[in-house]
C-alpha positions in Angstrom: 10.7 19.3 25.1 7.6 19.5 26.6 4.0 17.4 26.9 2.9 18.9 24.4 4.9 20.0 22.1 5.8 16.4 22.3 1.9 15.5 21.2 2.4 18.3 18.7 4.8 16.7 16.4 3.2 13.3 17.0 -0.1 14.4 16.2 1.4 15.8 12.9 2.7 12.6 11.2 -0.7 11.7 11.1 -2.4 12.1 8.0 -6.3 12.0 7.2 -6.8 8.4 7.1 -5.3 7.9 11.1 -7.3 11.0 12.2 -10.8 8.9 11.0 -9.3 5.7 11.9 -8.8 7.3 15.3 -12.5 8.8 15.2 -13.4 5.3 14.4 -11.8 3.5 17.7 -13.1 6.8 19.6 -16.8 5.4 18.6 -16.8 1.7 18.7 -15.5 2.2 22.2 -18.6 4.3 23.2 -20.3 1.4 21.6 -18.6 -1.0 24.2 -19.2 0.9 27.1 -22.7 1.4 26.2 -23.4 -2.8 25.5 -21.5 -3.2 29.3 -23.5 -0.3 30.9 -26.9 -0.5 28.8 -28.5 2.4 31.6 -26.3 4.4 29.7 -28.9 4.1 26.6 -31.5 5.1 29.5 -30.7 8.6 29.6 -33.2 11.6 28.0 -31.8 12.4 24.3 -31.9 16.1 25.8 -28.7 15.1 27.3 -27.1 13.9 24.4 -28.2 17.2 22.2 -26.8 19.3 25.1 -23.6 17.3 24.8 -23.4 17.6 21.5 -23.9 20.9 21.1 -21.3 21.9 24.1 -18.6 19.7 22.2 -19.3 21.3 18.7 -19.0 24.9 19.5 -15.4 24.9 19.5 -14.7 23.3 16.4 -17.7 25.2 14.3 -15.8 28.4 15.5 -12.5 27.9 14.4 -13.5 26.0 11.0 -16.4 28.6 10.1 -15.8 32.1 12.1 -11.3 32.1 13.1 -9.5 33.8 10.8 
């Protein structure tokens, strides 16, 4: 069995409530790394739109357009 078929079936015991528990950790460590780095905060918001936007075009597409 491979990586990630491996990943696969891990990733599918996992019901709703992991998944935003997991989104959860995902955020209060970007909220660690920005009180230990605070230049981080520094940056133009323009980044952080472009950033967002690149990481939401995948998932709009296959929730709204895939069928």
């Amino acid at each position: 069995m491979g990586l990630l078929e491996d990943m696969t079936r891990r990733v599918r015991k996992l019901d709703i409530i992991d998944v935003k528990l997991a989104q959860s950790v995902a955020f209060f460590l970007a909220l660690v790394i920005a009180k230990l780095i605070p230049d981080i905060l520094d940056i133009n918001i323009c980044w952080f739109v472009v950033l967002f936007v690149l990481c939401a075009i995948k998932p709009v597409y296959v929730f709204w357009f895939k069928k």
